[in-house]
C-alpha positions as CSV (number, residue, x, y, z in Angstrom):
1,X,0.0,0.0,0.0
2,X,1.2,3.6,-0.6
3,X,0.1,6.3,1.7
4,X,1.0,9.9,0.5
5,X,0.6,11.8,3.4
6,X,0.6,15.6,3.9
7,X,3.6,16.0,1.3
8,X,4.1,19.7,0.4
9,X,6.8,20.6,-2.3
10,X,7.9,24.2,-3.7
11,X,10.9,25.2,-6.0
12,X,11.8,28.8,-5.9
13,X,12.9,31.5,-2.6
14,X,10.8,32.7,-0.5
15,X,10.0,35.8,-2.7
16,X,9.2,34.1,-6.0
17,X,8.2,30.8,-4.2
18,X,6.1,28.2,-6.4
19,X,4.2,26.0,-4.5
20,X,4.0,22.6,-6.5
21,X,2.3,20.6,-4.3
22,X,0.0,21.7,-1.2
23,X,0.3,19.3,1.8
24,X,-2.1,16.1,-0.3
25,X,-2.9,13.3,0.9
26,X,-4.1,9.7,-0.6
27,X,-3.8,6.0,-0.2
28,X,-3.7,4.0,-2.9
29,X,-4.2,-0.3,-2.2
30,X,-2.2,-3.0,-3.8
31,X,-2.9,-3.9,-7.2
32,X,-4.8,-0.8,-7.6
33,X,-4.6,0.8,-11.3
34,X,-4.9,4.7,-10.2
35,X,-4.8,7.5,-13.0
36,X,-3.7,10.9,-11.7
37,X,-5.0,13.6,-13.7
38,X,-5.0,17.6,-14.1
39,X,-4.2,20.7,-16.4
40,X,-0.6,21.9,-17.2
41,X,1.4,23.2,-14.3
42,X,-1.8,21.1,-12.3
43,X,1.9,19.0,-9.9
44,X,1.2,16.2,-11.9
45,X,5.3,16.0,-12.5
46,X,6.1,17.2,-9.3
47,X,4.3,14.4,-7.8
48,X,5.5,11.6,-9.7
49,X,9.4,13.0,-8.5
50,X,8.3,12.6,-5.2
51,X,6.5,9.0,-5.9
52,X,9.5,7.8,-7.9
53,X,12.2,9.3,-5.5
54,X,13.7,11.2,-7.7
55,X,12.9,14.4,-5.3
56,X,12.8,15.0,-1.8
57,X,9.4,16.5,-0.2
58,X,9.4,20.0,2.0
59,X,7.3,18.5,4.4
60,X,5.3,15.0,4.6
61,X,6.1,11.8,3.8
62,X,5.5,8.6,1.3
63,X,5.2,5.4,3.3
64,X,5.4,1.7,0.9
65,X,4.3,-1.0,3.1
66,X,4.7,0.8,6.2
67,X,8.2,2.3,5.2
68,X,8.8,6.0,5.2
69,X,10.7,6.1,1.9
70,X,12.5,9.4,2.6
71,X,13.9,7.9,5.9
72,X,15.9,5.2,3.7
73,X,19.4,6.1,2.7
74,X,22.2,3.8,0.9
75,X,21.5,0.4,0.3
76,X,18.1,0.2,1.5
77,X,17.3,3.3,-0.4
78,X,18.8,1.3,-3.5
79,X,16.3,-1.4,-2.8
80,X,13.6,0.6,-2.2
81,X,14.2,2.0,-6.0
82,X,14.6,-1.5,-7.7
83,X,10.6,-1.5,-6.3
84,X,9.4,1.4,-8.2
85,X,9.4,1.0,-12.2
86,X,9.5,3.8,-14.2
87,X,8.0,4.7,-17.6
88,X,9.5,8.0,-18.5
89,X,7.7,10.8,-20.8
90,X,10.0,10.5,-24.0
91,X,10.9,6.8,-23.6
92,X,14.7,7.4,-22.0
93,X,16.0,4.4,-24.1
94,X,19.7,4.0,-24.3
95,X,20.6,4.8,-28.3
96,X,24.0,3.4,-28.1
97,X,22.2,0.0,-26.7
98,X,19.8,-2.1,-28.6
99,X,16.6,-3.4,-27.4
100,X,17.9,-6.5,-25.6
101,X,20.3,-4.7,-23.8
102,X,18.0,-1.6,-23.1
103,X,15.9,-4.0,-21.1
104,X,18.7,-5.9,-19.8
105,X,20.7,-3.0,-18.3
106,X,18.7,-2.6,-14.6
107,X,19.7,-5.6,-14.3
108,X,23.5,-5.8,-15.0
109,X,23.4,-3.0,-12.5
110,X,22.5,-5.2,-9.8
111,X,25.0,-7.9,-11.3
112,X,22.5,-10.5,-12.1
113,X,23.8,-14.0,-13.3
114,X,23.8,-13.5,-16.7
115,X,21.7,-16.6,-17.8
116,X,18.8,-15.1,-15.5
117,X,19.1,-11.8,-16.8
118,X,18.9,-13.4,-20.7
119,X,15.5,-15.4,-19.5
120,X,13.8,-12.5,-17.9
121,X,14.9,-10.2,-21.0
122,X,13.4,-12.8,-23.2
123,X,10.1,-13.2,-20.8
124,X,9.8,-9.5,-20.9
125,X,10.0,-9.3,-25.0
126,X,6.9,-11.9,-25.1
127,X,5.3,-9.9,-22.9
128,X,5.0,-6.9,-24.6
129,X,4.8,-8.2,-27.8
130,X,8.4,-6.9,-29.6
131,X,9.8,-10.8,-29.7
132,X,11.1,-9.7,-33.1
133,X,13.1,-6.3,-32.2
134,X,15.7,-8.1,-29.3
135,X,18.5,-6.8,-31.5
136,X,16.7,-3.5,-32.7
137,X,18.5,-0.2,-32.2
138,X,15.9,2.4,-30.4
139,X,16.4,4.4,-34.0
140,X,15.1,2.2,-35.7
141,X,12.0,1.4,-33.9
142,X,8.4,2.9,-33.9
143,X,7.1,5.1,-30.9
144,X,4.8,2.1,-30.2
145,X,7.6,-0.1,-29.7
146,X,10.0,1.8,-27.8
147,X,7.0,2.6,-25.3
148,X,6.7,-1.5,-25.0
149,X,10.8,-1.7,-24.7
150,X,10.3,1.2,-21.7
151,X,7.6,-0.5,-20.0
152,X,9.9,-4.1,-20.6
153,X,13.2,-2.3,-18.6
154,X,10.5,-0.2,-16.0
155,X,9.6,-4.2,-15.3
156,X,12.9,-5.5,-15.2
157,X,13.6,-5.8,-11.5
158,X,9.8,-7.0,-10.7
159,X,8.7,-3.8,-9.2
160,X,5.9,-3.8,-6.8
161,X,4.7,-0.2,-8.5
162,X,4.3,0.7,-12.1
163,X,4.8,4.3,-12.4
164,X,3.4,6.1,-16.0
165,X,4.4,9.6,-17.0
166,X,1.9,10.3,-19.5
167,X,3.1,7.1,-21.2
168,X,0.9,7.7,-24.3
169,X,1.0,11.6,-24.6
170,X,3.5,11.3,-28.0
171,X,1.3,8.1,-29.6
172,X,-1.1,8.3,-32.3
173,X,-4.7,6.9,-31.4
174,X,-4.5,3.4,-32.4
175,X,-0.5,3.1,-30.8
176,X,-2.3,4.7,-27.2
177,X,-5.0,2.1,-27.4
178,X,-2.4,-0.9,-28.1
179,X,-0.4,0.3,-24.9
180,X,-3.7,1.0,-22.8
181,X,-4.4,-2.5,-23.7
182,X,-0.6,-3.9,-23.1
183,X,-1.0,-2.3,-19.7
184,X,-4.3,-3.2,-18.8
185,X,-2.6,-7.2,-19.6
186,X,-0.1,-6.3,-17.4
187,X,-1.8,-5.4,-14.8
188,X,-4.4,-8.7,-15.0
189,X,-1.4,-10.7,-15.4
190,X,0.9,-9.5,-12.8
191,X,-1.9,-7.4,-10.0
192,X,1.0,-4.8,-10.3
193,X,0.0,-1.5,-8.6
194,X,-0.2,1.2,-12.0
195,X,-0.2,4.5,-11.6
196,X,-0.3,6.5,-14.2
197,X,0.3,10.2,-14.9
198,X,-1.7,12.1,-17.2
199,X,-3.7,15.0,-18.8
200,X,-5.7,12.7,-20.9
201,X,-9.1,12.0,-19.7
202,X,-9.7,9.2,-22.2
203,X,-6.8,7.3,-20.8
204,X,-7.7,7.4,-17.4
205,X,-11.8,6.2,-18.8
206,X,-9.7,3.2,-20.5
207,X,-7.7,1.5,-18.0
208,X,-7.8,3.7,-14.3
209,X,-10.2,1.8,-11.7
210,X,-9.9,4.8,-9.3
211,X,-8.5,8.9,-10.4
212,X,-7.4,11.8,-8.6
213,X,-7.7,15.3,-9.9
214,X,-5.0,17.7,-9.6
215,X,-5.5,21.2,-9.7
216,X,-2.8,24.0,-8.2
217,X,-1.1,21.7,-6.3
218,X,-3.9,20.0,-4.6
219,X,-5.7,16.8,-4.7
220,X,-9.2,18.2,-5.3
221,X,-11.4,15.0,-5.7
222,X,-10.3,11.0,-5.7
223,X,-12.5,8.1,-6.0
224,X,-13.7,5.5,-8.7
225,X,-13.5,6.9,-12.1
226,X,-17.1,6.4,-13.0
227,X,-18.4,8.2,-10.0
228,X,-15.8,10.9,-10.5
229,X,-16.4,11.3,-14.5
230,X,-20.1,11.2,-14.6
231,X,-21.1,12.5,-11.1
232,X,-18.1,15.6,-10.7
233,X,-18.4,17.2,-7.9
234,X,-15.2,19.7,-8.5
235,X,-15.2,22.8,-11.0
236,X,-11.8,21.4,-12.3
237,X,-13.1,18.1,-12.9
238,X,-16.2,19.5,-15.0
239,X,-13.3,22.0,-16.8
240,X,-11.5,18.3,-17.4
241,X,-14.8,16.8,-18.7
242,X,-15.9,20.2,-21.0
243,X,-12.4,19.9,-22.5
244,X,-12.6,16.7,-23.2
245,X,-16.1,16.8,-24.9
246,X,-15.0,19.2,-27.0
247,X,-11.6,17.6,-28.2
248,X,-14.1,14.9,-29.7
């Protein structure tokens, strides 16, 4: 279970001082597919820092399983990590490396035998569908399939968490709804705890079972999407839902 408690963040001195996120507050279960949601500038990045560790909190906390997770420092704070997979906005693939070893490298870093790093690789290429691309070059692949090679290395070290940055926010229709559907297996296969990051209303319809709105740094309404979406009780989640009407 992650519990997100009271975690402020702001960037900036005290006389230009940008408040990014404003003390919020959530629990999400295990095996829970949560889709955070919210305009640009909303703390939608700022939160998935905190959630991924990248960034450190003003004040509150994020607890895994009962664990503060800004408490933990060397070697424990390295195994925290290997818990928390990552899809990246923009992919982050290695160019240099190809496919294979784009998925492999998490786990050279934790010098795995090599025979059990060359099984999981394999595993993970059936998994998201790209059995054909092991010994691709990131340049040479679609947007499509380097999403499916991310999501492949974010799974690497069997994380309990899935974390999405707006994982479909530079795919065409038909490539979202192929990695919608390549997460939602995921998550049926595995009961991995997704969360995913975007400003997509349709994405979070697709996949989320439960959303939280974001709007100036606050969480301004949470619960399961079909209660949020058709019975909003926040003016930011009616903005959400206009917009989204009218992109149709």
């Amino acid at each position: 279970m992650i519990e997100i408690r009271n975690v402020t963040k702001s960037y900036g001195n005290n006389g230009n001082r940008l408040i990014a996120l404003n003390n919020v507050s959530a629990t999400i279960d295990d095996g829970e597919f949560v889709g955070i949601i919210g305009f640009s500038g909303a703390g939608k990045s700022t939160l998935i820092r905190q959630l991924s560790l990248i960034e450190q909190p003003d004040e509150g906390t994020i607890y895994l399983d009962d664990v503060d997770l800004f408490q933990l420092r060397g070697k424990e704070l390295l195994a925290m990590r290997r818990q928390l997979g990552i899809v990246f906005q923009g992919y982050q693939l290695l160019q240099q490396k190809n496919v294979f070893d784009n998925i492999a490298f998490p786990l050279e870093l934790t010098h795995t035998p090599k025979d059990v790093i060359e099984k999981k690789v394999l595993d993970l290429l059936q998994l998201v569908g790209i059995q054909d691309k092991a010994q691709a070059y990131p340049s040479q692949l679609s947007g499509g399939q380097k999403q499916r090679v991310a999501i492949a290395r974010a799974l690497a070290s069997s994380p309990k968490i899935l974390l999405c940055d707006e994982p479909t926010s530079s795919l065409d229709g038909v490539t979202t709804k192929s990695i919608l559907d390549l997460l939602k297996e995921i998550h049926r296969k595995t009961q991995l705890t997704i969360i995913i990051i975007t400003h997509e209303l349709s994405v979070i319809r697709s996949v989320c079972d439960r959303v939280i709105v974001m709007d100036e740094g606050h969480f301004v309404e949470q619960g399961d999407v079909d209660v949020v979406f058709n019975t909003p009780s926040h003016p930011t989640t009616i903005d959400l839902l206009a917009h989204h009407v009218e992109a149709l």
